[in-house]
N, C-alpha and C positions, 0 to 999 in steps of 0.2 A: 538870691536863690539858694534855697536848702539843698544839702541831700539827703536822700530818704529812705530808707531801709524795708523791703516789704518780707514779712515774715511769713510763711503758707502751712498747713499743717500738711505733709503729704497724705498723698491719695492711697500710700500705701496703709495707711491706719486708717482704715474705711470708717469704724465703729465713729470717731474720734471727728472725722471730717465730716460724716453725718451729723454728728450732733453741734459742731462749729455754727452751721446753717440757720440755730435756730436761736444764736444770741439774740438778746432783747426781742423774743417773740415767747419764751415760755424758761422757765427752770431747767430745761435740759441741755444749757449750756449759760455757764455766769464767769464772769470779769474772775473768778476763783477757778473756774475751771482751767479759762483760757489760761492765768499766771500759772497756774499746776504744770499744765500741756507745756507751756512757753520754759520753764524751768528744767521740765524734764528732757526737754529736746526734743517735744515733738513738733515743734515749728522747726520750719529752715528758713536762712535768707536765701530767698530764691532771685532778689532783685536789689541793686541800687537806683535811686533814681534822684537827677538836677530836676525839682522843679520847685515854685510857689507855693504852693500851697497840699492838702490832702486831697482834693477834688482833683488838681493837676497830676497828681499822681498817680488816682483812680483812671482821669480820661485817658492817660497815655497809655498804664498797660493794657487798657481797655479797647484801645483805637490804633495805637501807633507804635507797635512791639517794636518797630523797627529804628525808632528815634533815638536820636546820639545822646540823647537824654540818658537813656537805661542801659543798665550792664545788667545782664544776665549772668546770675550766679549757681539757677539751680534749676527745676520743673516749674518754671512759671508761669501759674495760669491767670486768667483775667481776678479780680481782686472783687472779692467778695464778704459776706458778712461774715463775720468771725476771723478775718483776717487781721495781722495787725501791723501796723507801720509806725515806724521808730524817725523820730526827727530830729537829727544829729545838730542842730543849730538851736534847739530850744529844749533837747534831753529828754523830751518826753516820747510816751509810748500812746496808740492809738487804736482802738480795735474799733473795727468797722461793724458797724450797724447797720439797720433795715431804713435809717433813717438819717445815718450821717458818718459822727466819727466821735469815741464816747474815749474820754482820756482814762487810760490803766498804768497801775503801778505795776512793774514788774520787779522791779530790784529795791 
């Protein structure tokens, strides 16, 4: 079992969290923007999570906010597109798609 880093753009940069919404569905939001956003600080870690895989990650803070799995670190909301999760066991970064989970460089 990993653990999992979930990154959120807050709700407070509306403009920013609108436009997250529509990775991999149109240009007005690319793996360039999100590293931009992700570097400038506008993601937070708002969550660790024990689990398997990206999908177990997804189901839990989606389902079970309340499982010994997740530490709450910040405003976390259910995990969404444009989101991105960091997997401290494999080093890699992960932004969440309309369709899955699409690997980003950030650093």
């Amino acid at each position: 079992m990993a653990r999992h880093h979930v990154y959120q753009i807050s709700k407070t940069n509306k403009a920013l969290a609108s436009q997250s919404v529509f990775y991999g569905l149109s240009d007005a939001f690319t793996q360039a923007n999100a590293r931009k956003a992700f570097v400038e600080g506008s993601y937070a870690k708002n969550a660790d999570i024990e689990a398997n895989s990206l999908n177990e990650v997804k189901s839990l803070v989606n389902t079970n906010r309340m499982s010994s799995k997740i530490v709450i670190s910040g405003a976390l909301r259910n995990i969404g597109v444009g989101d991105i999760i960091f997997n401290e066991e494999s080093g890699l970064y992960f932004i969440v798609s309309p369709t899955g989970y699409d690997r980003i460089k950030i650093k």
